[in-house]
C-alpha positions in Angstrom: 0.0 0.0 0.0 1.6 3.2 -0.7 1.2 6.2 1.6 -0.9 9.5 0.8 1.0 12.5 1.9 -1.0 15.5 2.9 -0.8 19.1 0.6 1.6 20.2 3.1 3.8 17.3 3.2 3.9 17.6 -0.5 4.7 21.8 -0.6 7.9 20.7 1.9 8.8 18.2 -0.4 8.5 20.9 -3.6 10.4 23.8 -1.3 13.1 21.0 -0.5 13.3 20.2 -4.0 13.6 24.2 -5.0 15.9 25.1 -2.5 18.6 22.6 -3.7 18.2 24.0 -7.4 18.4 27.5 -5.9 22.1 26.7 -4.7 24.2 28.3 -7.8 28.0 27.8 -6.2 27.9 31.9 -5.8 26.7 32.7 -2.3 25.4 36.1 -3.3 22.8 34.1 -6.0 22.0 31.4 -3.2 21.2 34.4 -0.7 19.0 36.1 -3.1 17.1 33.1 -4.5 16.5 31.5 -1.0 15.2 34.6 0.3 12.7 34.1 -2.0 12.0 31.0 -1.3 11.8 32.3 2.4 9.7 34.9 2.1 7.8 34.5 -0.7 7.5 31.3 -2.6 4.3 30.0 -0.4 1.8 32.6 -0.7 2.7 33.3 -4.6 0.3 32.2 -7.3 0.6 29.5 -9.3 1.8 31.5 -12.7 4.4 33.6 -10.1 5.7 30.1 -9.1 6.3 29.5 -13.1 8.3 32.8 -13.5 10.4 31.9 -10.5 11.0 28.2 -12.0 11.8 29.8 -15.4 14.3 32.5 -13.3 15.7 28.9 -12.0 16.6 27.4 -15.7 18.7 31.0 -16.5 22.4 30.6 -16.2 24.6 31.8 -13.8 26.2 34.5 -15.3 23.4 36.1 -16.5 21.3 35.9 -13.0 24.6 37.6 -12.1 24.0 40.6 -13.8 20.6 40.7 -13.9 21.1 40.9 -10.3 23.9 43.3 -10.0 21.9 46.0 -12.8 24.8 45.4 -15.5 22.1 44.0 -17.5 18.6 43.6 -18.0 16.4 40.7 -19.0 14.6 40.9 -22.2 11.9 39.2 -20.2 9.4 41.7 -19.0 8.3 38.9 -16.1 11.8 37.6 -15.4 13.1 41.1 -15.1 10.1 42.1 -12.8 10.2 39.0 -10.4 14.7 40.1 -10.4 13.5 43.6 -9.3 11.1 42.1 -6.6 13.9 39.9 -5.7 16.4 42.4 -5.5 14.1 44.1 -2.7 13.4 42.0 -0.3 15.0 42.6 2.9 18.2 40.8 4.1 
């Protein structure tokens, strides 16, 4: 018999899951991208969650300076959710 798991044993499992891609080897990424996940991830709707996964499959050097303001994405919601991002509190 397998075991049901409840919605919120299932969203752990999910944030567990996100939380390992957020880690990027650059600890100013993983900072910025867990905060979200902190802060924010939970109460965002479901097409907000698909930005943030799409923000997840961008490489490294570009999240870099997306992040930093060297560059822009040519994304209207990538660069958005970056902006939101780059606001949160530490």
């Amino acid at each position: 018999m397998s075991e049901q798991l409840s919605a919120e044993q299932r969203d752990e499992i999910e944030l567990r899951r996100l939380r390992w891609r957020c880690r990027r080897g650059m600890r100013e990424l993983d900072q910025l991208l867990g905060r979200y996940l902190d802060r924010e991830w939970k109460q965002a709707s479901e097409s907000q969650r698909g930005v943030f996964l799409r923000l997840l499959e961008t490489e490294d050097d570009k999240l870099w300076h997306w992040f930093m303001g060297h560059e822009t994405s040519g994304d209207a919601q990538l660069q958005q959710l970056v902006e939101s991002i780059r606001q949160l509190p530490p």
